[in-house]
Each structure stands twice: as C-alpha cells, then as structure tokens.
C-alpha positions in Angstrom: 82.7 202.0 51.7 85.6 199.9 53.9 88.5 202.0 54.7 90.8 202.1 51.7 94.7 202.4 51.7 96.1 205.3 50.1 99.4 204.4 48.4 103.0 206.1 48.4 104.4 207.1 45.5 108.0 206.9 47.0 110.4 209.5 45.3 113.9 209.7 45.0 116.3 212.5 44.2 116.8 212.9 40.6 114.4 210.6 39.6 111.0 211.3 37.9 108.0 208.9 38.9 104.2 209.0 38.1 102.0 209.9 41.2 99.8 206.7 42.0 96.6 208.0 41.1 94.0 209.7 44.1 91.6 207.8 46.9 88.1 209.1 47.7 87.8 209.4 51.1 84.4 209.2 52.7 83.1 210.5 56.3 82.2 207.0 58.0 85.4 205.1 57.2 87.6 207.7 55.4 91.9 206.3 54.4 94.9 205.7 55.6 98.4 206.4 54.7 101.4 204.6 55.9 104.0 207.0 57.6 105.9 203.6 59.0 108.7 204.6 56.4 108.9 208.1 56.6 107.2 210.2 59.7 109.9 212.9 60.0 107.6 215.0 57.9 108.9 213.9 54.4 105.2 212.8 53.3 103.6 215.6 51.6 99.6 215.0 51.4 97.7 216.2 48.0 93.9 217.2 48.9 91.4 217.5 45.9 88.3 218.8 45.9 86.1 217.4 42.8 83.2 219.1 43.6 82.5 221.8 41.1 80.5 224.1 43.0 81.1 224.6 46.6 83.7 223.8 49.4 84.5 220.5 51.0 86.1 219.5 54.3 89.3 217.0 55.0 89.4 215.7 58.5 93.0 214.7 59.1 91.9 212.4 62.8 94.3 212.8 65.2 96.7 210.0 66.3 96.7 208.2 69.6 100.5 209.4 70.3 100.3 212.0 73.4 100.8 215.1 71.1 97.4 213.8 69.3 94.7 216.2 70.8 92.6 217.5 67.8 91.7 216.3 64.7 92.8 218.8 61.9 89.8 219.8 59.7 90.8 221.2 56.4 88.3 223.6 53.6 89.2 222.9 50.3 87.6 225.5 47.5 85.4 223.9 44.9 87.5 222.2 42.4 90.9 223.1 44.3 93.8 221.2 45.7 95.7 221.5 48.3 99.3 220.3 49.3 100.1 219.7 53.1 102.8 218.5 55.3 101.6 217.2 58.8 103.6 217.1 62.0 103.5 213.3 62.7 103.4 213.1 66.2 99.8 214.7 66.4 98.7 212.3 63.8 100.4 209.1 63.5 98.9 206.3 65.5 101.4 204.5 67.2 99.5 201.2 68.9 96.4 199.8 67.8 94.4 198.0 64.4 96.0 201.2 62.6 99.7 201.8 63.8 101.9 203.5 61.9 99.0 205.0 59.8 97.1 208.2 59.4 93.5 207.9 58.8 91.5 210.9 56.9 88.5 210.9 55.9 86.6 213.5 53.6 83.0 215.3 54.1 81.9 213.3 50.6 84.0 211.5 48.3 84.7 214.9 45.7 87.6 214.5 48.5 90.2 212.6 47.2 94.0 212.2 48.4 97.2 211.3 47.1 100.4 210.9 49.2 104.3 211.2 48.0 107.1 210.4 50.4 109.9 212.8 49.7 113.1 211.8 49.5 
C-alpha cells in the first residue's frame, strides 16, 4: 500500500459540509495530510479504530522542523474514535518529498483518519 493522501474537508463558519470519507493508514507507508493551508492548529484529526475487538495504535511521525523530536504514538479502544489537535511545529515537515505535510501511519489498516480544517 503507497502512501495515500488524506483529504481536507475545509469548513467554514456557518456552513454545513459532509466530511470526505476516512483513509486506512498502514505501518510501512501510512498518510499524509496537508497542513500547507492551515498549521496554526485549526486541523482537527479524527482517529478510528475498526477493529472490533482489541486496541490499535496511531503513530503521528514527527516532522523534520526543530521542535520535531518524537513521534506521537496514539491507543485507540476497539471500535473507538478519537479527535485530536496537533501542535504543528513538532509535526509538520517543512523541507523535503513531504513538505508541508504530516504523515501517520496506523498499526493495521482498522486505523483510519479523517481531517477537517476549522475555520
């Protein structure tokens, strides 16, 4: 599995919009999300779990800005989802074949991620 692009469903104030529909993620390649547009912190991340019976992990990898020092590894319950807004300087790449993107990946593909930039 190539690494995938996770789209932005872009809000805006006042405005009601379907959420473009989740991305597995997988452990060798995992996604990435563009945070060009918006990396003060207004993209919040939707983690699902789809396994049914036990816990998954999230790995969001950390960028290759100087506040990038650890990945961030996230649990997710069986069948859960979580919500999380990430501080983009620890996690946005900023040079390279993925600039301006953050790449997670998922310990199967029951991990799956959507991503809404906030208005």
């Amino acid at each position: 599995m190539a690494m995938t692009e996770i789209v932005n469903t872009e809000l805006l104030r006042n405005v009601a919009k379907e959420i473009v529909a989740s991305v597995a993620v997988d452990a060798t390649e995992g996604a990435s999300v563009d945070y060009s547009n918006k990396s003060d912190g207004r993209i919040l991340l939707m983690i699902a779990n789809g396994n049914a019976s036990s816990a998954k992990k999230a790995t969001i990898l950390k960028g290759n800005a100087l506040q990038g020092v650890e990945d961030l590894e996230i649990s997710i319950p069986a069948g859960k989802t979580y919500g999380i807004v990430i501080e983009a300087g620890k996690f946005v790449n900023v040079s390279g074949d993925n600039k301006g993107k953050v790449i997670i990946k998922g310990e199967s593909t029951d991990i799956t991620v959507q991503s809404v930039e906030l208005p």
